[in-house]
N, C-alpha and C positions, 0 to 999 in steps of 0.2 A: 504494500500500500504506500503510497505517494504521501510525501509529510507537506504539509500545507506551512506556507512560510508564517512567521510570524509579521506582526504590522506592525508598522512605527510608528510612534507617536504623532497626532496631529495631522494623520490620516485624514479625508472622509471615504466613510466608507457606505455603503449599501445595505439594507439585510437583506437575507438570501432564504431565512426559515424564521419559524416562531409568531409570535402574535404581531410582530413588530416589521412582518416578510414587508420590503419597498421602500423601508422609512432609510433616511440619511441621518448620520450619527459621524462622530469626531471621536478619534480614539486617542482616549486619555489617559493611559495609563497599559504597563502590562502584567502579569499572573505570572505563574507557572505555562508552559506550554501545555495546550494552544489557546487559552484565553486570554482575553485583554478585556480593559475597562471602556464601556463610549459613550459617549452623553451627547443630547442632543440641545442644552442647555433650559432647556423648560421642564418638562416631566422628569427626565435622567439629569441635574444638572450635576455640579461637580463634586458638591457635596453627596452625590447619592448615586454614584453612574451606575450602567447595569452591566453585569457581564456576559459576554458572550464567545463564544468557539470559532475560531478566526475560520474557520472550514464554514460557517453561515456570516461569512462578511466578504462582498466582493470590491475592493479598490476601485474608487473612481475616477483620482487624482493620487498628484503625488503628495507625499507633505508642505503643509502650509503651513508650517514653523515659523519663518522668516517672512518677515512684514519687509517694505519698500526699506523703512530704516533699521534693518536688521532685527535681532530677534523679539517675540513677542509674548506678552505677559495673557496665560492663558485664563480665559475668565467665561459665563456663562455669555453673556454679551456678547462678545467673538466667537464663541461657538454658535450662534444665532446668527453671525452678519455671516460667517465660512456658509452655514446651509444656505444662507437665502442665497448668494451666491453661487452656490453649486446646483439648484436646483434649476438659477435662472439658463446656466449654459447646455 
């Protein structure tokens, strides 16, 4: 069986299975393999992200770490302006 990579931080990513199959999510954080943390800053925000199995998350984009003036300070706010963003392209 095929090992599903891990994701890097500040991701967005897709879900792929669960109640949550279509939604866009920022992945915040990582676990043990193969989970990582992703919030979508309103219901999952940072304080409370959800976890899930990178094998039901497909990459949209690359990392959006780095802002125009270098790196940036992650908050629930910018994980809101990253989706609206990703949803418009």
């Amino acid at each position: 069986m095929e090992r599903t990579p891990m994701i890097p931080v500040c991701t967005v990513v897709e879900c792929l299975a669960g109640k949550d199959k279509g939604c866009l999510y920022v992945v915040v954080g990582s676990l043990a393999y193969p989970y990582v943390w992703i919030a979508d800053g309103r219901k999952y925000n940072l304080d409370k992200p959800k976890k899930k199995n990178c094998r039901h998350l497909r990459i949209l984009g690359t990392s959006v770490s780095e802002g125009s003036a270098g790196p940036v300070r992650i908050s629930n706010e910018w994980i809101r302006s990253v989706l609206n963003r990703a949803m418009k392209n």
